[in-house]
C-alpha positions in Angstrom: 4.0 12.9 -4.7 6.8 10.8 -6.8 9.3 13.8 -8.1 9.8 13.5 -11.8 12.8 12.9 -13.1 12.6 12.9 -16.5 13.2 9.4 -16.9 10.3 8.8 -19.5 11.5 11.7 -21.9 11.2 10.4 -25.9 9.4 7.1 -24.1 6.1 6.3 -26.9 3.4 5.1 -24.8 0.0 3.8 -25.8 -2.8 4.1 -23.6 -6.3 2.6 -24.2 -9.2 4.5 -22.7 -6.5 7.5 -22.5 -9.2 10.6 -22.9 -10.1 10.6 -19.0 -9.7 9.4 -15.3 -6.9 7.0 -14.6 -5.6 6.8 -18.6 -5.5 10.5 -18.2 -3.8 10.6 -15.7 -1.1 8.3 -16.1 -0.8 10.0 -19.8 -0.1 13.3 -17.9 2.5 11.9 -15.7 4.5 10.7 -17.7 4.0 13.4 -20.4 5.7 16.0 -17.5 8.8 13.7 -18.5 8.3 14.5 -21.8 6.9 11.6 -23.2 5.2 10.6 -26.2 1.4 9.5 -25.5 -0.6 7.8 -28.0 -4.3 8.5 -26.7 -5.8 5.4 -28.3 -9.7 5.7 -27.3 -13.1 6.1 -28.9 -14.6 9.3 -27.4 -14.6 12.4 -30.0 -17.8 14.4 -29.1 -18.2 15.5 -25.0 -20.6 12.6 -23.6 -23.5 14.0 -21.6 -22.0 12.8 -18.3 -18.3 12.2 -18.6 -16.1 14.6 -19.4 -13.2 15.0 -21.2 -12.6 13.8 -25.5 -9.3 12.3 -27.5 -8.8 16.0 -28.5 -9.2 17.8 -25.1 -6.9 15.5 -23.2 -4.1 15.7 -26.0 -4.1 19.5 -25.3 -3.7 18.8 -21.7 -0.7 16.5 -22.2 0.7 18.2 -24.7 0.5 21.4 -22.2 2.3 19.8 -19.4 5.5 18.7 -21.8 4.8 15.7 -23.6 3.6 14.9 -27.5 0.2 13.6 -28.1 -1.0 11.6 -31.0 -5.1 11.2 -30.4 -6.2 8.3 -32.2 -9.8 6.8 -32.5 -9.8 3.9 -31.4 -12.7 1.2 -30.0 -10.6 -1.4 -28.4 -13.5 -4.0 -29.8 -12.2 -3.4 -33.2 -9.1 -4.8 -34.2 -8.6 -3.4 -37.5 -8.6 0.0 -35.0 -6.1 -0.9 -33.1 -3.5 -1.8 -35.8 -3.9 1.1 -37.5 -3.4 3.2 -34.2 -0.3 1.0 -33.7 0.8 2.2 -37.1 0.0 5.6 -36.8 2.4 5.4 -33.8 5.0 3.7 -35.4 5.1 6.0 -37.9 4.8 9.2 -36.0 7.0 8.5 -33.0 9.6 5.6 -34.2 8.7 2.9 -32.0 6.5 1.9 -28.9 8.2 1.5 -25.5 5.2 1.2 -23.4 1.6 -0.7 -23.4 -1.3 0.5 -21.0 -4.4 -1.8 -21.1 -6.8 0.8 -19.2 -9.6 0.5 -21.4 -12.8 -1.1 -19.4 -16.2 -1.8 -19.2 -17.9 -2.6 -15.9 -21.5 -3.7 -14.7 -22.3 -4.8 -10.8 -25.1 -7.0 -12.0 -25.9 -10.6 -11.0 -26.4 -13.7 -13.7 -30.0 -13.0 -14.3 -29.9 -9.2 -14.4 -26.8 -8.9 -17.0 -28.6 -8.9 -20.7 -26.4 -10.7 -22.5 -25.2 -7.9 -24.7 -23.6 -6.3 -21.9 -22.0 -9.5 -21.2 -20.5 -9.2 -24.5 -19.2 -5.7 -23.8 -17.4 -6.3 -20.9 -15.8 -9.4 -22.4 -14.7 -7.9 -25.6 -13.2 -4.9 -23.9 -12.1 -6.2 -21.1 -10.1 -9.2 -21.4 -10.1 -9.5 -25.6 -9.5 -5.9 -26.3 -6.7 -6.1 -23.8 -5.3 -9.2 -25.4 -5.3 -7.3 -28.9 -3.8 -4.6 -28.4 -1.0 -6.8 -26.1 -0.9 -8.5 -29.7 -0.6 -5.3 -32.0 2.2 -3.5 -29.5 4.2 -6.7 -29.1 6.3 -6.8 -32.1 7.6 -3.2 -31.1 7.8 -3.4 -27.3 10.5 -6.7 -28.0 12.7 -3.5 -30.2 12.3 -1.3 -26.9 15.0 -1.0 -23.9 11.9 -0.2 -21.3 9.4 -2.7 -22.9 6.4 -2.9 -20.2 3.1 -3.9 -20.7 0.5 -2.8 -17.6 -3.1 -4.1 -17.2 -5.2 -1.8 -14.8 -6.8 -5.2 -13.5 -7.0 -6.9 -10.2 -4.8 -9.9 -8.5 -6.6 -13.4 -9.3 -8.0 -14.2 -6.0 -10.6 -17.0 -6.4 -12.6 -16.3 -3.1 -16.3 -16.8 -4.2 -17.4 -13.4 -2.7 -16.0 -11.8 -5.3 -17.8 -13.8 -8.5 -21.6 -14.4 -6.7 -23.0 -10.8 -7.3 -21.3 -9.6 -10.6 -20.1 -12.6 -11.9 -19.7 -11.7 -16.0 -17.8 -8.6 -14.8 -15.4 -10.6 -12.7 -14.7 -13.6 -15.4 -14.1 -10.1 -18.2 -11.7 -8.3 -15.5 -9.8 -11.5 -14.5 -9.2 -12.5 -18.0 -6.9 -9.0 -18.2 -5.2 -10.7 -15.1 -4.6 -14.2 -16.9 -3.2 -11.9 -19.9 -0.2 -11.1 -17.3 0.2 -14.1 -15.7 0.8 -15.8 -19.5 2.4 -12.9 -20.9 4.4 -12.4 -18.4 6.3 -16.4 -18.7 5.6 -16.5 -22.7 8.2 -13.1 -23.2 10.0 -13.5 -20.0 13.2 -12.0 -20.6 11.9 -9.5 -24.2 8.9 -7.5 -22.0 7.7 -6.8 -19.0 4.4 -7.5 -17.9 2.7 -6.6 -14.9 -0.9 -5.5 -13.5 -1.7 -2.6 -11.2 -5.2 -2.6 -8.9 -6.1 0.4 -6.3 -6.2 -0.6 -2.5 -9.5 1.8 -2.1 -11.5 3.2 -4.7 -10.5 6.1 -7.5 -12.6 8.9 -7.7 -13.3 9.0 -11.6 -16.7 9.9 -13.7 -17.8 5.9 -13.5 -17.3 5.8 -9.6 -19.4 8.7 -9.2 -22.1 7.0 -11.9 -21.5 3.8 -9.7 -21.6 4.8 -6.7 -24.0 8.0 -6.3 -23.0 11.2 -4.6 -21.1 12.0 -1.9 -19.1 8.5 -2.8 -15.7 10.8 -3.9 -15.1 11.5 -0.3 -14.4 7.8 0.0 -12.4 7.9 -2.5 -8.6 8.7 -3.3 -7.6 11.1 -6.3 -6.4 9.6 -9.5 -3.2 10.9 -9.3 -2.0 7.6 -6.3 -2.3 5.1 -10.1 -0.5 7.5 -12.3 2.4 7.9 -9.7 2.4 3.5 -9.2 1.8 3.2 -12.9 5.4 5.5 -13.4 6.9 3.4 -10.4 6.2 0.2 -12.3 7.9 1.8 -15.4 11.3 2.5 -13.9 11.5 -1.0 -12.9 14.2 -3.2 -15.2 12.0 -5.9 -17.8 12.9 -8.8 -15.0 10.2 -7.1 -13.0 7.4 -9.3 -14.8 4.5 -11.2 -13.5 3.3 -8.8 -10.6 0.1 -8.3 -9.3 0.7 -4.7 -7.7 -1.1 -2.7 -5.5 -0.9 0.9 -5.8 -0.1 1.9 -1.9 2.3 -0.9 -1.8 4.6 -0.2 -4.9 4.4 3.4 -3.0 5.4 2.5 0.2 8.4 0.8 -1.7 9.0 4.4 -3.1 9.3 6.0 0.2 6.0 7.4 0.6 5.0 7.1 4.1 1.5 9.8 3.9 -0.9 9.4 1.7 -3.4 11.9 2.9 -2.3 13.8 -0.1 -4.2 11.5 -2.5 -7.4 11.8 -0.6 -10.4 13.3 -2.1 -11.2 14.3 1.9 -8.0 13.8 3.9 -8.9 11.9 7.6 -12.4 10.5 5.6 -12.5 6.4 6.0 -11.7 5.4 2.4 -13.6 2.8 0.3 -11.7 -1.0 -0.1 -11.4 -1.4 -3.4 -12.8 -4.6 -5.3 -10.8 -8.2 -5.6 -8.7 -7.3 -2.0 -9.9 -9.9 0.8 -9.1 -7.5 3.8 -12.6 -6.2 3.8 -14.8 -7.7 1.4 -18.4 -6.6 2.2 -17.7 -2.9 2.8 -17.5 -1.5 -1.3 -20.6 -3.9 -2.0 -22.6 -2.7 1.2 -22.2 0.9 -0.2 -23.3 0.6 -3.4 -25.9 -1.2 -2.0 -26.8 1.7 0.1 -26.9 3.9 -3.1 -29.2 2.2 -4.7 -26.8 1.2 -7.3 -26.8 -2.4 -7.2 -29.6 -3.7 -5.7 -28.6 -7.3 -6.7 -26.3 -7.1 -3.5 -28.9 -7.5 -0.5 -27.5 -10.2 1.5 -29.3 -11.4 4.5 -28.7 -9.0 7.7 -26.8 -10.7 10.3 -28.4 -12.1 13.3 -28.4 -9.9 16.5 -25.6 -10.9 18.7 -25.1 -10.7 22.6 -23.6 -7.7 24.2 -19.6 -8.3 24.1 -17.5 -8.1 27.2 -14.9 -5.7 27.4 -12.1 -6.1 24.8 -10.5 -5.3 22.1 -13.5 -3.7 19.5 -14.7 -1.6 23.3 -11.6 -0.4 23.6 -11.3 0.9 20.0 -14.6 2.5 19.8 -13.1 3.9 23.3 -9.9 5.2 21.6 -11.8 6.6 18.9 -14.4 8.7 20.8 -11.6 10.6 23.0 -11.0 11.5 20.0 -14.1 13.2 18.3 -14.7 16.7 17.5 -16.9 19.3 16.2 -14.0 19.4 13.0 -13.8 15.7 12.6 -17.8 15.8 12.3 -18.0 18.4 10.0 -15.5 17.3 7.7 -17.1 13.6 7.6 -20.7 13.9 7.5 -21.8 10.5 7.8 -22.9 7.3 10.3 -21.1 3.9 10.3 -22.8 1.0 11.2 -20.4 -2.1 11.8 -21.9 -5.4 11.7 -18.6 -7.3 13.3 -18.0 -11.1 13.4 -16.1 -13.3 15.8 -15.3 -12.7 19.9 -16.4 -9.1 21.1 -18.3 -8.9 17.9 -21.8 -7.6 17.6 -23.4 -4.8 16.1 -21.7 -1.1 16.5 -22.0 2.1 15.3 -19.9 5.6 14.6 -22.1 8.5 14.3 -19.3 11.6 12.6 -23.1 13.6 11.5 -24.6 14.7 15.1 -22.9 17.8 17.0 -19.9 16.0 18.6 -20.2 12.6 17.3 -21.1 10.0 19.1 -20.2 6.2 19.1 -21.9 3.3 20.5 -23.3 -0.8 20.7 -26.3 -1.3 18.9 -27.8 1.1 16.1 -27.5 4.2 15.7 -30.6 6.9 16.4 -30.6 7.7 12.3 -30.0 5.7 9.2 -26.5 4.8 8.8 -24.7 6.0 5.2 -22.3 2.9 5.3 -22.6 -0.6 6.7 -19.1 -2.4 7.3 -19.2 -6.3 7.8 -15.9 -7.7 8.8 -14.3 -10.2 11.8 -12.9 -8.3 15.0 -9.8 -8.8 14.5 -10.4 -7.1 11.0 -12.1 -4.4 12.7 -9.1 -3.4 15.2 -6.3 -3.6 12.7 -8.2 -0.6 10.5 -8.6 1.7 13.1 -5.0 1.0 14.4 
């Protein structure tokens, strides 16, 4: 983990959707520097299903070293945001620091998103991020750090990701196209980046998403808050980036990153938007019976490969099974691979002593990976 070097002591930063998960978290990391945190979200009374309120999470940063101001604020409203913005000014002096983490999310296809849904995720998503960039703007050109950071994905136009949740993609990207005109239109005054997870973030809304057993998949919050605090030591000519969380990292120095695992060893969930392996995430919550809307034709059977590179991985990896491995894992993986030595394998970590193979496995599989050979082989180097 990033040591913390105090760096962000007296910094005022305002974070949307700052009561739980990845606002949370960030809030708390920086608060350790002694930072101000202005929790700018709408939850006040515990939900049913997700944890945490404006109140409990300013006891939490304000237990670690920071000052919280909680504010109520439904990033839908703008009259909301202003008078947070105010409340801030007022209370801390200034604002140094924008996080748009606010969002609203659905996996559903054209026909099967109501149109008031639709709505949601547009007027949190991409307009609530663009009015709040509008309320802190004025007081982030006074600042010497001056950053604004969308939690939203690079702008990669590869179908895939727009033919199953298509309103949720156009909502998400229009955060994007906030940086990427931002970014030009104060060039030089603040800086204005984006920050997207390379595999998925264990959080209330991934378990909602994604059913149980899904956090083992998944990598603690705690890999944004330390990129997010990366971002902001950078100078204001760092502007227009599309970062990814494990790169910015790996910039940082950190070469293991077991220790943002939920299950340390556990194959990890690609995150959304990434083209490395774009069928895997949507396969799973498939599989969960999340978002049916997914089902995609099953691949032809293909012929038996010859000896190569995907027979020598599946070689590689069954030296290296054990009882441990299997009990710590608990799950079969089906691979569905594309191109030469492709065809349909599996990797059973649930039976005594694991077992791989070609073909399917003898019980269901809990996660289906499509991707080319080549693909294949670079993961499990």
């Amino acid at each position: 983990m990033l040591p913390n070097t105090g760096r962000l002591a007296g910094c005022t930063i305002f974070i949307t959707g700052a009561s739980r998960g990845i606002g949370k978290a960030i809030a708390l990391k920086a608060a350790k520097d002694g930072a101000n945190i202005v929790i700018a979200a709408k939850t006040t009374h515990p939900h049913p299903k997700l944890p945490g309120t404006i109140y409990t999470a300013a006891e939490e940063i304000e237990a670690v070293g920071g000052k919280a101001l909680p504010c109520i604020v439904d990033v839908r409203d703008e009259q909301q945001i202003s008078d947070a913005v105010e409340k801030a000014v007022e209370k801390f002096g200034g604002i140094d620091i924008l996080v748009n983490n606010a969002s609203a999310i659905s996996l559903t296809n054209t026909l099967e998103t109501p149109t008031k849904r639709m709505d949601l995720m547009m007027s949190v998503n991409t307009r609530g991020t663009y009015l709040a960039s509008k309320a802190c703007i004025p007081y982030l050109k006074k600042s010497k750090v001056a950053h604004i950071l969308n939690l939203s994905p690079p702008l990669n136009l590869n179908p895939v990701w727009f033919k199953q949740h298509c309103a949720y993609t156009i909502a998400k990207y229009g955060m994007s196209m906030c940086v990427l005109g931002m970014a030009e239109e104060f060039k030089g005054e603040i800086a204005v980046n984006a920050l997207w997870p390379k595999t998925a973030i264990h959080t209330a809304a991934m378990d909602m998403l994604g059913g149980s057993g899904i956090e083992s998949q998944c990598r603690k919050v705690d890999i944004i808050a330390d990129a997010a605090y990366a971002i902001f030591k950078k100078p204001k000519n760092f502007t227009g980036n599309f970062v990814i969380d494990e790169n910015i990292l790996k910039e940082e120095g950190i070469k293991n990153f077991d220790a943002y695992a939920i299950k340390p060893g556990h194959p990890l969930l690609p995150d959304f938007f990434l083209d490395e392996y774009p069928e895997p995430i949507t396969k799973k919550m498939e599989s969960t019976g999340a978002v049916p809307e997914f089902k995609e034709e099953k691949p032809q059977p293909q012929p038996k490969p010859r000896l190569g590179a995907v027979e020598e991985t599946f070689r590689i990896v069954k030296d290296s099974l054990s009882d441990d491995v299997v009990k710590a894992t608990q799950g079969i993986y089906l691979f569905e691979l594309s191109g030469e030595d492709g065809g349909t394998w599996f990797l059973d970590l649930k039976s005594k002593g694991g077992n791989v193979g070609y073909g399917e496995p003898s019980d269901q599989a809990d996660v289906v990976m499509s991707m080319s050979t080549d693909d294949f082989v670079k993961m499990f180097s």
